[in-house]
Backbone atoms as SQL, in Angstrom:
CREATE TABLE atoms (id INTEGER PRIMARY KEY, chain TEXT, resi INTEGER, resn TEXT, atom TEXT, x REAL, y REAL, z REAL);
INSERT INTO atoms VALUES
  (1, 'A', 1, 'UNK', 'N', 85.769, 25.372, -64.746),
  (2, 'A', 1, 'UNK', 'CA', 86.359, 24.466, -65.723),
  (3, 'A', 1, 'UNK', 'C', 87.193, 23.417, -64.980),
  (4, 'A', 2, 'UNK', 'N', 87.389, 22.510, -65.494),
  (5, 'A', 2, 'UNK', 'CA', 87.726, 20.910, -64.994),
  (6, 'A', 2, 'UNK', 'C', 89.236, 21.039, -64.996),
  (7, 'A', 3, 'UNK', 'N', 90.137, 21.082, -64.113),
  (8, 'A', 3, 'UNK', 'CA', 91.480, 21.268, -64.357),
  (9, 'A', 3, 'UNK', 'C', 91.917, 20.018, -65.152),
  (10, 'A', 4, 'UNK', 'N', 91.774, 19.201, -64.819),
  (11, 'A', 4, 'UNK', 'CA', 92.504, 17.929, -65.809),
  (12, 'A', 4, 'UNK', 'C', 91.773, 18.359, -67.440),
  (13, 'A', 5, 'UNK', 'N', 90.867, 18.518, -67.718),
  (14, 'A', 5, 'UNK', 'CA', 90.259, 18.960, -69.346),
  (15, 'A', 5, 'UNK', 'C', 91.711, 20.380, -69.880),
  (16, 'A', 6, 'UNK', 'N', 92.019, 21.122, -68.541),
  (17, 'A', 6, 'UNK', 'CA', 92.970, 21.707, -69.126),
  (18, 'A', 6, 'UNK', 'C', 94.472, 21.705, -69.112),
  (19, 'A', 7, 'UNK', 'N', 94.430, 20.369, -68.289),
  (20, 'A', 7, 'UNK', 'CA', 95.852, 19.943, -68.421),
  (21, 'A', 7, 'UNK', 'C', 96.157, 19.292, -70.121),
  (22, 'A', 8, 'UNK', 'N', 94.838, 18.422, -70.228),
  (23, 'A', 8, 'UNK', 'CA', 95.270, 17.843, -71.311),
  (24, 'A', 8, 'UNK', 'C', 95.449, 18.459, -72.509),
  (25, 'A', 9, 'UNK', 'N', 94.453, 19.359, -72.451),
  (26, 'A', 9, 'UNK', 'CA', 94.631, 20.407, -73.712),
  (27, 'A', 9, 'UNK', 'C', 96.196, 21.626, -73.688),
  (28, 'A', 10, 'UNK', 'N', 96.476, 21.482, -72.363),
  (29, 'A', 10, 'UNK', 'CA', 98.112, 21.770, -72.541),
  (30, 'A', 10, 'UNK', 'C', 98.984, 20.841, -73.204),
  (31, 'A', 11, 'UNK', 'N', 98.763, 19.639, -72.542),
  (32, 'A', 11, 'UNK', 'CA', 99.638, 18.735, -72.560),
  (33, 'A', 11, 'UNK', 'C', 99.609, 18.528, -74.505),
  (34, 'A', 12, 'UNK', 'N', 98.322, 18.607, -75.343),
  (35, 'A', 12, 'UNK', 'CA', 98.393, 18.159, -76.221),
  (36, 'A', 12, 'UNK', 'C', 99.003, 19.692, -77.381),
  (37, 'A', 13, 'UNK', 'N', 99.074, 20.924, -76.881),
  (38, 'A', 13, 'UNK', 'CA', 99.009, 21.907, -77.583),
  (39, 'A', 13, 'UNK', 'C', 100.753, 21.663, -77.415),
  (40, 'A', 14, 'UNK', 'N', 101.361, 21.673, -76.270),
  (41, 'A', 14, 'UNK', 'CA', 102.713, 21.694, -76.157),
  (42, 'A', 14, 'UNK', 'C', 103.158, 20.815, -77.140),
  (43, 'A', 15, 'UNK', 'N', 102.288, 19.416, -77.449),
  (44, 'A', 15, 'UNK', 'CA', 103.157, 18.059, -78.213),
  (45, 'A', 15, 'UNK', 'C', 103.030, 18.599, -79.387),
  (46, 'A', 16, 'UNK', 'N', 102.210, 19.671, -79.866),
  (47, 'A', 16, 'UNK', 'CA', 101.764, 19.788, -81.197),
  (48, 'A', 16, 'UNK', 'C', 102.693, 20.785, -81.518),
  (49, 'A', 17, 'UNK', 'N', 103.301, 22.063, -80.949),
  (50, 'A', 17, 'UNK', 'CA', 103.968, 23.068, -81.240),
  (51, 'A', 17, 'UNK', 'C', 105.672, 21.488, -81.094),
  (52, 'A', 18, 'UNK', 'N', 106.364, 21.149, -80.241),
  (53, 'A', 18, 'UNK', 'CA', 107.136, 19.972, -80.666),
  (54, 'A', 18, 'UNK', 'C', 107.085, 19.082, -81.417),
  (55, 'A', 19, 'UNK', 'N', 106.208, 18.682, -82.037),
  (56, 'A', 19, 'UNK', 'CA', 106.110, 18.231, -83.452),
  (57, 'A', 19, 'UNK', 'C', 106.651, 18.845, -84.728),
  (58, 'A', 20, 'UNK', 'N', 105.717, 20.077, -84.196),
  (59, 'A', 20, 'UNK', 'CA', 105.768, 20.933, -86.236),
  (60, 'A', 20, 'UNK', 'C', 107.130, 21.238, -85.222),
  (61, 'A', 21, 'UNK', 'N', 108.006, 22.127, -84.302),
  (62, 'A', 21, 'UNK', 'CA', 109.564, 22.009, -84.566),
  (63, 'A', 21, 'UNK', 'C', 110.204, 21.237, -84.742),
  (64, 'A', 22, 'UNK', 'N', 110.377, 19.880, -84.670),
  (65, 'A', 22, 'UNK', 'CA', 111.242, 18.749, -84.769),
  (66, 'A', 22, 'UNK', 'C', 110.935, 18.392, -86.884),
  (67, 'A', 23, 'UNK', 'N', 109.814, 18.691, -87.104),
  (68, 'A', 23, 'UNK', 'CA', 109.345, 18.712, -88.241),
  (69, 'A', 23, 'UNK', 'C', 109.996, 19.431, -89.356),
  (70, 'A', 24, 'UNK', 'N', 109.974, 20.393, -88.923),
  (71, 'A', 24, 'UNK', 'CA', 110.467, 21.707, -89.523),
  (72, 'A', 24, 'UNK', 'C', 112.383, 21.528, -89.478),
  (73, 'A', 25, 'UNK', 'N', 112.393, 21.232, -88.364),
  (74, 'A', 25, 'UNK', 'CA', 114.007, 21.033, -88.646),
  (75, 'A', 25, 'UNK', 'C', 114.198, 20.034, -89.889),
  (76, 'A', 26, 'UNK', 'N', 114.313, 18.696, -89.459),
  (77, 'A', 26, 'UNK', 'CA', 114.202, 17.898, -90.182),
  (78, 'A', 26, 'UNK', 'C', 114.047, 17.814, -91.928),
  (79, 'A', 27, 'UNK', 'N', 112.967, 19.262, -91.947),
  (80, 'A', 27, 'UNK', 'CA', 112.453, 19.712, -93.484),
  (81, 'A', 27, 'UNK', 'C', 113.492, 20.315, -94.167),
  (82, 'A', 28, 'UNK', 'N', 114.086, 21.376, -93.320),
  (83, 'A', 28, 'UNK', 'CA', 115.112, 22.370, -93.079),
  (84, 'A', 28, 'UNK', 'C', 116.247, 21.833, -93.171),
  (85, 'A', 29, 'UNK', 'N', 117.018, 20.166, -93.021),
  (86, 'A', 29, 'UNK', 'CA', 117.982, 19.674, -93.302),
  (87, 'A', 29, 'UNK', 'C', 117.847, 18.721, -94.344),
  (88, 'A', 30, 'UNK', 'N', 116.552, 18.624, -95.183),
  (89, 'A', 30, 'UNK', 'CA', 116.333, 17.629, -96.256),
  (90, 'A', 30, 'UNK', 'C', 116.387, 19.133, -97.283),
  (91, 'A', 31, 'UNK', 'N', 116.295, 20.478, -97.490),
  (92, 'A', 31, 'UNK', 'CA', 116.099, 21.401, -98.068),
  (93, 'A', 31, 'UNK', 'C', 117.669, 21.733, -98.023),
  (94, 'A', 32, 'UNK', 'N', 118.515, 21.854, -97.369),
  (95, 'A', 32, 'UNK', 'CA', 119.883, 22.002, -97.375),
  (96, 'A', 32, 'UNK', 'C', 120.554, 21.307, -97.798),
  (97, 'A', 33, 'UNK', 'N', 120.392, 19.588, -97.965),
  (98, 'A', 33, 'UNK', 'CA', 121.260, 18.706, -98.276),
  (99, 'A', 33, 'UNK', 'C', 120.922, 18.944, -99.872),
  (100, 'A', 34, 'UNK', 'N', 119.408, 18.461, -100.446),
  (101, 'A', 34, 'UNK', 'CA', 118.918, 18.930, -101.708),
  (102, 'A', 34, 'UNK', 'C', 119.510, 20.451, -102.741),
  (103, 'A', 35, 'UNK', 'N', 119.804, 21.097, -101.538),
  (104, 'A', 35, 'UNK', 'CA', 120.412, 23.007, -103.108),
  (105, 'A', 35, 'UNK', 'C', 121.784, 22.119, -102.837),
  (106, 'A', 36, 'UNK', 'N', 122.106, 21.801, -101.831),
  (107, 'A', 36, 'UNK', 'CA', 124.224, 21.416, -101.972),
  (108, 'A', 36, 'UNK', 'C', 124.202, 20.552, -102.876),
  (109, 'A', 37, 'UNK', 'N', 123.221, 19.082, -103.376),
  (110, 'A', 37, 'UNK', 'CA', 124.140, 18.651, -104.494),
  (111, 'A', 37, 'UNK', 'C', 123.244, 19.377, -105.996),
  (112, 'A', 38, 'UNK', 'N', 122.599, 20.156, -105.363),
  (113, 'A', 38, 'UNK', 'CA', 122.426, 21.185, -106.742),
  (114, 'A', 38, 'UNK', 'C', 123.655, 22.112, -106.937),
  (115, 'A', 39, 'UNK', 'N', 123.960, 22.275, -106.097),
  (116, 'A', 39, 'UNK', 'CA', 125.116, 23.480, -106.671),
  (117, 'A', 39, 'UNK', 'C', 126.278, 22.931, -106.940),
  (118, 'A', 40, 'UNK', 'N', 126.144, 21.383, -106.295),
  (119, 'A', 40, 'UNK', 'CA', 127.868, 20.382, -106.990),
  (120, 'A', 40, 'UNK', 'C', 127.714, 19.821, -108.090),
  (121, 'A', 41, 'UNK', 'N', 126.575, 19.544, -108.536),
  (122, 'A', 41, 'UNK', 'CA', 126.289, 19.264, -110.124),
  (123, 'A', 41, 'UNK', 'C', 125.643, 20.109, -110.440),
  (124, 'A', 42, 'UNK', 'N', 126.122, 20.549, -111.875),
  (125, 'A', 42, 'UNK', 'CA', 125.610, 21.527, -112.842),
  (126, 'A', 42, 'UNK', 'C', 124.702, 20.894, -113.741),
  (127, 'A', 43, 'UNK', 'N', 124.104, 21.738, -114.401),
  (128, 'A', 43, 'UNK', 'CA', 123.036, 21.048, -115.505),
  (129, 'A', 43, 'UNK', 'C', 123.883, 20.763, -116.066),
  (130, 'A', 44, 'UNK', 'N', 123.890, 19.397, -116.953),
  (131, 'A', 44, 'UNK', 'CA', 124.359, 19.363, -118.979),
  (132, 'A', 44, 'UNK', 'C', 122.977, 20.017, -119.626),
  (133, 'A', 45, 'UNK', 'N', 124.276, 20.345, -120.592),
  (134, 'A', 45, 'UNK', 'CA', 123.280, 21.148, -121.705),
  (135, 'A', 45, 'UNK', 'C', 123.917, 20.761, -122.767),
  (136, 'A', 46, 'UNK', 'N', 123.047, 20.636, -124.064),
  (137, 'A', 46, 'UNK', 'CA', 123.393, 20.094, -124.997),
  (138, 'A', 46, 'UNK', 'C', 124.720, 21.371, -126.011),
  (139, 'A', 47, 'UNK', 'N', 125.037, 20.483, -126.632),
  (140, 'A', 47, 'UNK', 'CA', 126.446, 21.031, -127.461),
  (141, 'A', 47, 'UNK', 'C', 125.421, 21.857, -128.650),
  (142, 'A', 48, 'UNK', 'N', 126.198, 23.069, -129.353),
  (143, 'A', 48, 'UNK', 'CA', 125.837, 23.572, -129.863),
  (144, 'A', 48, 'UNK', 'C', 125.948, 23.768, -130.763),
  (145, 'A', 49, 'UNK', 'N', 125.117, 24.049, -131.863),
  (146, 'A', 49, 'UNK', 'CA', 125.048, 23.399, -133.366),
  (147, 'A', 49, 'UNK', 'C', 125.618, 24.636, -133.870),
  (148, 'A', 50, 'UNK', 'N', 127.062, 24.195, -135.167),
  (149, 'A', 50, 'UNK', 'CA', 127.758, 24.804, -135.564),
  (150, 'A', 50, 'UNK', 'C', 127.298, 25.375, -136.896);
């Protein structure tokens, strides 16, 4: 086997596993910011018929 054919297929498996992590973080701090101003605003709910 051709060492450069398996450099590149390192080179491209490494960029791909650093992707989906930088990804995943990123997801992981848009998912955290999103429940915090869920839990600082509450639902309204309508008033209740007397």
């Amino acid at each position: 086997m051709d060492y450069t054919l398996v450099a590149i297929v390192v080179v491209l498996v490494i960029s791909l596993i650093a992707y989906l992590i930088l990804r995943n973080k990123k997801d992981e701090k848009r998912y955290v910011d999103e429940s915090n101003k869920a839990d600082l605003k509450p639902d309204k709910h309508d008033k209740p018929k007397a």
